[in-house]
Backbone atoms as SQL, in Angstrom:
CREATE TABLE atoms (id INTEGER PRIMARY KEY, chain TEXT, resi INTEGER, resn TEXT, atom TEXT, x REAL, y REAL, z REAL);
INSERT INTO atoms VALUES
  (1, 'A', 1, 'UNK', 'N', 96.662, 118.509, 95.795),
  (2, 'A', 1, 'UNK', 'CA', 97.669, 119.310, 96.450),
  (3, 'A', 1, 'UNK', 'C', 97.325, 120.779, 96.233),
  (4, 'A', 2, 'UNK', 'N', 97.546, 121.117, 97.006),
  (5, 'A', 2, 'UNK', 'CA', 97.513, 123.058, 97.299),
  (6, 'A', 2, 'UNK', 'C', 98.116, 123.874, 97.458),
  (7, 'A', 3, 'UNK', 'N', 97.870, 124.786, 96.580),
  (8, 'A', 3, 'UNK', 'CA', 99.476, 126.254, 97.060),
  (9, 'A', 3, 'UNK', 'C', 98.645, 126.858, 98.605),
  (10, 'A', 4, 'UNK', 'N', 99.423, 127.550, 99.324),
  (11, 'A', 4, 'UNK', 'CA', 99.379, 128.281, 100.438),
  (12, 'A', 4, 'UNK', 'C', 98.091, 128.769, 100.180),
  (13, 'A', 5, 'UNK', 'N', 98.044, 129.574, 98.808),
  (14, 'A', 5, 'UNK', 'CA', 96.409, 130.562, 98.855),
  (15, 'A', 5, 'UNK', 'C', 95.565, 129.465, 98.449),
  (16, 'A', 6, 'UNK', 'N', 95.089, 128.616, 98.605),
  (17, 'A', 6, 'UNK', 'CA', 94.106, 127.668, 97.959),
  (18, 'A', 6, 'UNK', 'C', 94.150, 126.840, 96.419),
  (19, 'A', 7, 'UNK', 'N', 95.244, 127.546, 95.872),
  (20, 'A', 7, 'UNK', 'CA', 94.452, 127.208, 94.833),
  (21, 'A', 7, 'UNK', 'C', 95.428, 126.020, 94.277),
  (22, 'A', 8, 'UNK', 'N', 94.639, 125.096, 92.884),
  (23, 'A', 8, 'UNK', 'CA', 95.494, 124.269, 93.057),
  (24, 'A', 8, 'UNK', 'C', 96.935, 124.024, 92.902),
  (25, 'A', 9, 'UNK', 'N', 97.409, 123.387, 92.526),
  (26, 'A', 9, 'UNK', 'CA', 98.889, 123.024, 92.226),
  (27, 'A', 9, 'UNK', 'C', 99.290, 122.839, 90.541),
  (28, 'A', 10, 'UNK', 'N', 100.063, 123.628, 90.094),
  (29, 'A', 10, 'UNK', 'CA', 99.893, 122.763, 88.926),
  (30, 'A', 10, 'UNK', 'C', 101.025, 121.544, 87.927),
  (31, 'A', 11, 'UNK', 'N', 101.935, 121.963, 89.382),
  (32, 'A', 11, 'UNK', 'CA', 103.320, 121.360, 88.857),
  (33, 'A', 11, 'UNK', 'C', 102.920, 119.675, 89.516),
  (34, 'A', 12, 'UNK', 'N', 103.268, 118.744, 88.600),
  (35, 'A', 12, 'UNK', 'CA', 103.149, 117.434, 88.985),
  (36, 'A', 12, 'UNK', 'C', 105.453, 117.200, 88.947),
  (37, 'A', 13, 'UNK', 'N', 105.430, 116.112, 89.382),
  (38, 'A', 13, 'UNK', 'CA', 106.841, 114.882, 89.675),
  (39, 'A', 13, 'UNK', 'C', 106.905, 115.113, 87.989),
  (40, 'A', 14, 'UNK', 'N', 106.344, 115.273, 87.126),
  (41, 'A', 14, 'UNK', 'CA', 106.703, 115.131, 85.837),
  (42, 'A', 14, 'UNK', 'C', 107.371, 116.086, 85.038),
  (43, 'A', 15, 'UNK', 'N', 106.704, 117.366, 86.128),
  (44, 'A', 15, 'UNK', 'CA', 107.220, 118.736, 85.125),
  (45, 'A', 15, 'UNK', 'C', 108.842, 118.633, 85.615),
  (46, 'A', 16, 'UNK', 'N', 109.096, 118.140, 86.958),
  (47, 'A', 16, 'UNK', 'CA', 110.681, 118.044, 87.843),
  (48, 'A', 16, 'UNK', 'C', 111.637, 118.215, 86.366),
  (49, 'A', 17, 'UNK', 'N', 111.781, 116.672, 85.781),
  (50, 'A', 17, 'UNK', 'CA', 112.573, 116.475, 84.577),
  (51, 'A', 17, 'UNK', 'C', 112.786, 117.863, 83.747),
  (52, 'A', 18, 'UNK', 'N', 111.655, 118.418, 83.363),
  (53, 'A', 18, 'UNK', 'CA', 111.758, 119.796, 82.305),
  (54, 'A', 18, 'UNK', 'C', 112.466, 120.628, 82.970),
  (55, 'A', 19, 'UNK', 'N', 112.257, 121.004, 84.160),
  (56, 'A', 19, 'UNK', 'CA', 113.038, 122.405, 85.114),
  (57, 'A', 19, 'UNK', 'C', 114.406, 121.544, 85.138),
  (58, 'A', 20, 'UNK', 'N', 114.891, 120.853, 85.359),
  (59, 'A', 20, 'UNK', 'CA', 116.156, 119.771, 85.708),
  (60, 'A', 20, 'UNK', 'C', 116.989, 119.740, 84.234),
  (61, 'A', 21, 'UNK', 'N', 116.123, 119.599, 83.347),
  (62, 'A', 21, 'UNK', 'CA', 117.276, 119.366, 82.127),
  (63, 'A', 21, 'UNK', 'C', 116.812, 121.059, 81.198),
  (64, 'A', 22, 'UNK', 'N', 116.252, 122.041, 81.727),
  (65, 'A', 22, 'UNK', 'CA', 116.063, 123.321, 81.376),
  (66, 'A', 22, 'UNK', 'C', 117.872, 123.758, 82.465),
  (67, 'A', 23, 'UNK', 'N', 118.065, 123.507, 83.439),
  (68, 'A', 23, 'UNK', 'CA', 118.866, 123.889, 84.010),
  (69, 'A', 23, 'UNK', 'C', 119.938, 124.043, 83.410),
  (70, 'A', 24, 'UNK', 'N', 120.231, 122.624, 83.073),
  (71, 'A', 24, 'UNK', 'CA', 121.289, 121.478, 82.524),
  (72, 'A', 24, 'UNK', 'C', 121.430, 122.409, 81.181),
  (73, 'A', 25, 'UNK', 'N', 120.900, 122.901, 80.427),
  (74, 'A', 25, 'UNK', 'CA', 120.908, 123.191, 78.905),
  (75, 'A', 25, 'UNK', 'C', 121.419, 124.551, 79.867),
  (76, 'A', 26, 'UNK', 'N', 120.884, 125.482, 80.491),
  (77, 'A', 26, 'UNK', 'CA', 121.869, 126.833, 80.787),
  (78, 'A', 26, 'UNK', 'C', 123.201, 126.594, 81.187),
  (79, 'A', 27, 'UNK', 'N', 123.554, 125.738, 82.108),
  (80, 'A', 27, 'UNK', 'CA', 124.961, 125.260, 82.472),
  (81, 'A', 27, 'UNK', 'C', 125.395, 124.902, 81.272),
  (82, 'A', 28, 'UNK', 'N', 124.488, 124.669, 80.567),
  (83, 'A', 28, 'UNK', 'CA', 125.933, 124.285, 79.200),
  (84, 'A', 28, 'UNK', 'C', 126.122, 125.505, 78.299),
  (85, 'A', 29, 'UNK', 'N', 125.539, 126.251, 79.072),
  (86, 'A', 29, 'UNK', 'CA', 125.966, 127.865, 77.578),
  (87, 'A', 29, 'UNK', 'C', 127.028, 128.181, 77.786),
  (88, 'A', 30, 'UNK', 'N', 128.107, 128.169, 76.641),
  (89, 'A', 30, 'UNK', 'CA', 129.217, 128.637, 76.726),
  (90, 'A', 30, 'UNK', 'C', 129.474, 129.668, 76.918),
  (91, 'A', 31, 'UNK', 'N', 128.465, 130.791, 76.506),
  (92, 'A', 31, 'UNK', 'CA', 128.661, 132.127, 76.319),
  (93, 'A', 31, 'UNK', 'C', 128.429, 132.648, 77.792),
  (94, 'A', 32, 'UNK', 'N', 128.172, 131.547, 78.764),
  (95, 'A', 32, 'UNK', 'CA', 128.183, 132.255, 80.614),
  (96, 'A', 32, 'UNK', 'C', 129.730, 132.189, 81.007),
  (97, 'A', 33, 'UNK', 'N', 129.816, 133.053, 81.818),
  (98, 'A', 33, 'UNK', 'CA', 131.289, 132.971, 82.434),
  (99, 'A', 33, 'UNK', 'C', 131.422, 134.490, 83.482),
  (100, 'A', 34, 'UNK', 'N', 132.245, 133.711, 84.685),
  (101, 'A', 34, 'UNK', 'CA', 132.638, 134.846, 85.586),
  (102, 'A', 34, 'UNK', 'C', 130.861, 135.144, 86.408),
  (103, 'A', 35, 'UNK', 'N', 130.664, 136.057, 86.593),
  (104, 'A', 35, 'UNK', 'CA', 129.068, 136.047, 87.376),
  (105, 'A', 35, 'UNK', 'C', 128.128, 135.538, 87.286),
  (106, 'A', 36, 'UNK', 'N', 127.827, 135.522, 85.971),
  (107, 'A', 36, 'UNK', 'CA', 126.629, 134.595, 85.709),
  (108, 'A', 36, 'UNK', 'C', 126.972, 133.447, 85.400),
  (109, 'A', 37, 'UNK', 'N', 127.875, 132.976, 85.432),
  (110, 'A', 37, 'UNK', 'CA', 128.193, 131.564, 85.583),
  (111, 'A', 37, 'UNK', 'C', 127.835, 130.943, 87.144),
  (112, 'A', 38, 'UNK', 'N', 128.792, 132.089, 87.746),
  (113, 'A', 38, 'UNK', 'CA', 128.674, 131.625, 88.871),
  (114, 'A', 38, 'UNK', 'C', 127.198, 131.589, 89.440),
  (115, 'A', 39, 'UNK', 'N', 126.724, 132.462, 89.257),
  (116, 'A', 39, 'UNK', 'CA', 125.111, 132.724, 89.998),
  (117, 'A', 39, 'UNK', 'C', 124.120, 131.671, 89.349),
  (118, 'A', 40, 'UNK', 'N', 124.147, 130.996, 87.912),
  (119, 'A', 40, 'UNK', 'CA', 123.194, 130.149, 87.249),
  (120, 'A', 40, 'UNK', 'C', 124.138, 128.295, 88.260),
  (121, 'A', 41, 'UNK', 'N', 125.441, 128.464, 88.194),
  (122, 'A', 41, 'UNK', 'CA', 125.693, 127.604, 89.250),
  (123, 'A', 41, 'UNK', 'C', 125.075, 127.299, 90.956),
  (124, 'A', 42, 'UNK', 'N', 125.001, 128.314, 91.193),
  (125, 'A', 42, 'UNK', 'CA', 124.049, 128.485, 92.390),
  (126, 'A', 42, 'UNK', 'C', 122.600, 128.200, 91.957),
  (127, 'A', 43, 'UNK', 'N', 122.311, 128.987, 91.115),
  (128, 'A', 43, 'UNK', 'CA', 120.967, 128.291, 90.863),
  (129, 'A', 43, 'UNK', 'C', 120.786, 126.916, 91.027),
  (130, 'A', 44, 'UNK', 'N', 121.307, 126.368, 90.073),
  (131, 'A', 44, 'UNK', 'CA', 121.660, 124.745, 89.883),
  (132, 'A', 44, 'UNK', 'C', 121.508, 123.871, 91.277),
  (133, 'A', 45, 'UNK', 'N', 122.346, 124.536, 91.872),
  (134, 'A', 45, 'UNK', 'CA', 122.101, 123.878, 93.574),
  (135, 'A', 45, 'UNK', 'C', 121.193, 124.077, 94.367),
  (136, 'A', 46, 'UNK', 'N', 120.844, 124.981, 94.263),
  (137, 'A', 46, 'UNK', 'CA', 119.369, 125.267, 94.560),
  (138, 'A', 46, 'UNK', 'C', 118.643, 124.370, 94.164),
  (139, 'A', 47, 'UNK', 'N', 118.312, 124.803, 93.057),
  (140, 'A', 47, 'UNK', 'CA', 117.521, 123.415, 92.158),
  (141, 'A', 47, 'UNK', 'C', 117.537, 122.272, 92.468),
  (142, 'A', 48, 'UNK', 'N', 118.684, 121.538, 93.022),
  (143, 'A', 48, 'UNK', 'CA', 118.953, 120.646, 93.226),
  (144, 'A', 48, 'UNK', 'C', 118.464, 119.948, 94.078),
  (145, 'A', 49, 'UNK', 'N', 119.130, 120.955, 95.682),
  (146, 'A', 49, 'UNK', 'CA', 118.416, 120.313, 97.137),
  (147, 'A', 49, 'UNK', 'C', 116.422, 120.394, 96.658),
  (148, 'A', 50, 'UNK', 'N', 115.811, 121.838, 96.141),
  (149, 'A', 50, 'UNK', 'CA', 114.323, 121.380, 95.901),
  (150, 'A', 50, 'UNK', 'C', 113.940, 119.860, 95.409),
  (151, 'A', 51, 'UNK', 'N', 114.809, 119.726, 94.443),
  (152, 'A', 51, 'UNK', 'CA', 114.368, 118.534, 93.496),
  (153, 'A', 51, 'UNK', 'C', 114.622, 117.119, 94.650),
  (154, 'A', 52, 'UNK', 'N', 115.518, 117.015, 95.334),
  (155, 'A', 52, 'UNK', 'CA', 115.611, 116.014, 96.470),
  (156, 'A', 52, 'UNK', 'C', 114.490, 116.312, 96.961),
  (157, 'A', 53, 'UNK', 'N', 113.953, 116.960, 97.611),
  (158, 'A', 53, 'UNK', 'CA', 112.590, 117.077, 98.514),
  (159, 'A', 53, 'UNK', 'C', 111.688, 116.602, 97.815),
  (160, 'A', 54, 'UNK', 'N', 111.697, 117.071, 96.519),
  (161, 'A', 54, 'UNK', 'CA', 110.206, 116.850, 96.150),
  (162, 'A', 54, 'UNK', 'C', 110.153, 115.133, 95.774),
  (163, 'A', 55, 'UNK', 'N', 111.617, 114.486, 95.150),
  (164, 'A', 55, 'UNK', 'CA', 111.780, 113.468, 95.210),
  (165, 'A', 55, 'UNK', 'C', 111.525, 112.381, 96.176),
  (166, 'A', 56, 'UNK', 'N', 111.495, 112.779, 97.326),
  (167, 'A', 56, 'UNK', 'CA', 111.975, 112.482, 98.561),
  (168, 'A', 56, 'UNK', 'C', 110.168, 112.323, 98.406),
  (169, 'A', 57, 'UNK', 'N', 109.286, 113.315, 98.963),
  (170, 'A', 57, 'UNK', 'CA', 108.117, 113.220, 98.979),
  (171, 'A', 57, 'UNK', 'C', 107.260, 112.886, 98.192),
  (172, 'A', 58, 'UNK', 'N', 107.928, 112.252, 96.833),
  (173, 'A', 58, 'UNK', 'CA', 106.944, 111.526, 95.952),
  (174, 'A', 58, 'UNK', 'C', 107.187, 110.192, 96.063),
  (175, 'A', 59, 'UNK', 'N', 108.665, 110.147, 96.417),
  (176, 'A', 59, 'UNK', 'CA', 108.631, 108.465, 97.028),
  (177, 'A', 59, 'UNK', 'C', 107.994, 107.635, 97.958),
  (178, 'A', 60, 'UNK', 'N', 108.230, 108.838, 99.286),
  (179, 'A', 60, 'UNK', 'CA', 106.972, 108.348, 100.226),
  (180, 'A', 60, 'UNK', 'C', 105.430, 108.355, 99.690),
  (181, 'A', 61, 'UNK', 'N', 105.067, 109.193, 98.836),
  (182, 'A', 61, 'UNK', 'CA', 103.427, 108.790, 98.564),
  (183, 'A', 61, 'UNK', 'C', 103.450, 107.933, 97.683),
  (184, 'A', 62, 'UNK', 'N', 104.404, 107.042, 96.956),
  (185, 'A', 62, 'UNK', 'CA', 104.510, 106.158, 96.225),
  (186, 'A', 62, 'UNK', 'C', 104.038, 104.999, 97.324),
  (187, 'A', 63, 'UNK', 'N', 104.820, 104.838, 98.417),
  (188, 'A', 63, 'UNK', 'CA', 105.385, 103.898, 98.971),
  (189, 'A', 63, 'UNK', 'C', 103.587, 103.751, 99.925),
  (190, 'A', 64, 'UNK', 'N', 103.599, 104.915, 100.407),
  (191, 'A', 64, 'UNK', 'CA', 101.964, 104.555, 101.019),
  (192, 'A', 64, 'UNK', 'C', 100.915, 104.346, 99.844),
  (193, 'A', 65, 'UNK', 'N', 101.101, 104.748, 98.454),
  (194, 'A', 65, 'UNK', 'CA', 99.963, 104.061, 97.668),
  (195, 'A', 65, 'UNK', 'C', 100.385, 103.089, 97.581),
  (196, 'A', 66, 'UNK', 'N', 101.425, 101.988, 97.166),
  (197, 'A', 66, 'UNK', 'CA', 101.774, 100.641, 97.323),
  (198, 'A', 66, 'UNK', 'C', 101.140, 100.004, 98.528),
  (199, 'A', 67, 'UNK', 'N', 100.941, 100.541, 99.584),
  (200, 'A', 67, 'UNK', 'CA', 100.719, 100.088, 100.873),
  (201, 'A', 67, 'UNK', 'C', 98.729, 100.144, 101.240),
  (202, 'A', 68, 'UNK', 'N', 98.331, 101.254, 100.304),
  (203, 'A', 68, 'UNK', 'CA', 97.103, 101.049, 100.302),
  (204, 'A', 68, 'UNK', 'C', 96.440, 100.317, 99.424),
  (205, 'A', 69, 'UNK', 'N', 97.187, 100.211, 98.095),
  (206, 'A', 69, 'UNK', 'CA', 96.607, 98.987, 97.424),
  (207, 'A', 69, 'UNK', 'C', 96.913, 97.863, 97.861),
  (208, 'A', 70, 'UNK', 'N', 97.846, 97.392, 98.205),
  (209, 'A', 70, 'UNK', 'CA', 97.878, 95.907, 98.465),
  (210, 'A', 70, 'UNK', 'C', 96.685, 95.641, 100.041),
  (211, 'A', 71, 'UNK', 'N', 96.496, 96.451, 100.824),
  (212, 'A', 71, 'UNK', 'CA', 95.474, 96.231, 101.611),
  (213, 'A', 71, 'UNK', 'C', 94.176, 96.616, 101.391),
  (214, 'A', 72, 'UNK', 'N', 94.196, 97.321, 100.450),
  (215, 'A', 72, 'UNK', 'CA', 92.708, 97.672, 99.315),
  (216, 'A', 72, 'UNK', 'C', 91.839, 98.733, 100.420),
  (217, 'A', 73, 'UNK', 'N', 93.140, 99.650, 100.680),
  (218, 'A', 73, 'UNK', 'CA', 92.330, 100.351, 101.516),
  (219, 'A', 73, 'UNK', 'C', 91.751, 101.896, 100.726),
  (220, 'A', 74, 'UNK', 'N', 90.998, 102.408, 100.338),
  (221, 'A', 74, 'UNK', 'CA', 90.387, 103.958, 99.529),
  (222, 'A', 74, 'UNK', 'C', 90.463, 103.372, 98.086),
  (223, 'A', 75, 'UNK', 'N', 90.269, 104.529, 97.135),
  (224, 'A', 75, 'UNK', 'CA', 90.292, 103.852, 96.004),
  (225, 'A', 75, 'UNK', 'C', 91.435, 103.718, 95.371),
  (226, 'A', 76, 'UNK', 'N', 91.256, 103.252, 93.776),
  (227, 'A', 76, 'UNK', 'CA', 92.911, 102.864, 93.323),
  (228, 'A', 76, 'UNK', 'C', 92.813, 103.814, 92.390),
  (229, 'A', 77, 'UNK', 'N', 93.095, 105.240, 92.758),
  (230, 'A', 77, 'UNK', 'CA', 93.919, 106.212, 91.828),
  (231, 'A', 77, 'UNK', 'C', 95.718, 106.726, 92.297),
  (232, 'A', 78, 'UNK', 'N', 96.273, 106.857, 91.346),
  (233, 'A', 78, 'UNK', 'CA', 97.169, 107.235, 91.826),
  (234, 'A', 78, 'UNK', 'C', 97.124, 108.637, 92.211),
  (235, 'A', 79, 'UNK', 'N', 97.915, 108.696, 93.094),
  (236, 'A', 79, 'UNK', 'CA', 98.195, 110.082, 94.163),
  (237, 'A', 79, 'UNK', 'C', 98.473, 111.056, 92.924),
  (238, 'A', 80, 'UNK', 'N', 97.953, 112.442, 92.886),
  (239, 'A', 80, 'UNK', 'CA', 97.922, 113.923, 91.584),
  (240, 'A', 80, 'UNK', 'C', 99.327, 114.157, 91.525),
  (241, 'A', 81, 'UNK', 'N', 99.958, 113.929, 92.874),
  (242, 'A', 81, 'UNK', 'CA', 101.639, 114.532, 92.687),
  (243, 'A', 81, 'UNK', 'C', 102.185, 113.930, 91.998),
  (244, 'A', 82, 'UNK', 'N', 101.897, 112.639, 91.786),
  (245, 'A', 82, 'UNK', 'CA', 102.680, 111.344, 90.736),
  (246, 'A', 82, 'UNK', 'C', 102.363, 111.924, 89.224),
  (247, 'A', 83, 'UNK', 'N', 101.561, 112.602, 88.798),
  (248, 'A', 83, 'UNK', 'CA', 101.562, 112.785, 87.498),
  (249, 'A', 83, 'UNK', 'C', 100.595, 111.861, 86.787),
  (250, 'A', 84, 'UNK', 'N', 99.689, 111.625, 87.302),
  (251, 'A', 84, 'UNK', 'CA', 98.364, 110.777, 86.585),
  (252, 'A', 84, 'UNK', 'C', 97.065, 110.818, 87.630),
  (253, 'A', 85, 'UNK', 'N', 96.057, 110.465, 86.783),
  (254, 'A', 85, 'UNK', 'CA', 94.731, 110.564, 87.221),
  (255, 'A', 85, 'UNK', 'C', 94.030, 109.214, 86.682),
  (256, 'A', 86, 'UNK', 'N', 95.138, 108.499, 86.495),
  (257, 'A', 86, 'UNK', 'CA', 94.513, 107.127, 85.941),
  (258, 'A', 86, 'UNK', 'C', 94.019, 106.275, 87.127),
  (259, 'A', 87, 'UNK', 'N', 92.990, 105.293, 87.390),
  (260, 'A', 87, 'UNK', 'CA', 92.949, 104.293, 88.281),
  (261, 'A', 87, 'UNK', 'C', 93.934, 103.022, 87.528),
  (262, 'A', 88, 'UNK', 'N', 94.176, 102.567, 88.749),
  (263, 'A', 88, 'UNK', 'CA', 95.041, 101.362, 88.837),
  (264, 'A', 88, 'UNK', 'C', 94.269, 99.943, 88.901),
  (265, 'A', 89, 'UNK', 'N', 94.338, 99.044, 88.349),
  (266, 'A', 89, 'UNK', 'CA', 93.642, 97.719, 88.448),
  (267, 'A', 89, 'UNK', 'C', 94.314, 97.135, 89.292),
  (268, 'A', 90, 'UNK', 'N', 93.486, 96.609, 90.355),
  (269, 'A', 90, 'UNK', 'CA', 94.142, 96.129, 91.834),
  (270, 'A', 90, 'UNK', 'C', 94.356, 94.227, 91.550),
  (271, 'A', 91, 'UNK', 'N', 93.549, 93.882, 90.092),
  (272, 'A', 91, 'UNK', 'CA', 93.299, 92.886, 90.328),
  (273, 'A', 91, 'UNK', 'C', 94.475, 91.540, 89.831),
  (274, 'A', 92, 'UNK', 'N', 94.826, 90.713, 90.171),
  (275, 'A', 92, 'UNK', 'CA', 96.000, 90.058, 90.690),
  (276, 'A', 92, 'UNK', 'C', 95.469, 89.193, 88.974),
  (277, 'A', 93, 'UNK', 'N', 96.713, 88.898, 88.223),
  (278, 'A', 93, 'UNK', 'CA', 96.658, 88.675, 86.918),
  (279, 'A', 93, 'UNK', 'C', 96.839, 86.884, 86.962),
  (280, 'A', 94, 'UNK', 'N', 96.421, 86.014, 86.880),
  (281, 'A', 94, 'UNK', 'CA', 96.446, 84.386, 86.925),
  (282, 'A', 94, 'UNK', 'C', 97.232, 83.637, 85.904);
């Protein structure tokens, strides 16, 4: 995967969780209130609809690597956005 200028990506589906419960820990500071409450609330939603998308688009490349292994079509690594560089053993266990 690629940013706009070329270069690579470095956020994987894994880092999601850290930004998501980094959020979660500011919404819980007591010491926010009145503006910056409100504005780290907005954040939050923000955050939110991104995190659906990116969810959204790691499911579908889930769903087409499921679909290329079982027809053994390219090789068996999992897709970089998933958060691994491991190959997958395609081979059916007896």
């Amino acid at each position: 995967m690629r940013s706009e200028k070329g270069k690579k990506m470095k956020n994987k589906i894994t880092d999601l969780n850290d930004h998501l419960f980094a959020e979660l820990e500011r919404l819980g500071d007591e010491s926010l209130n009145g503006e910056d409450l409100e504005g780290e609330i907005n954040r939050a939603k923000a955050l939110s609809q991104v995190a659906d998308r990116i969810i959204d688009n790691a499911r579908l490349v889930l769903e087409a690597t499921e679909l290329k292994f079982e027809y053994g079509v390219g090789d068996n690594s999992m897709p970089e956005i998933l958060g691994s560089n491991v190959r997958i053993s395609t081979k059916k266990k007896a």
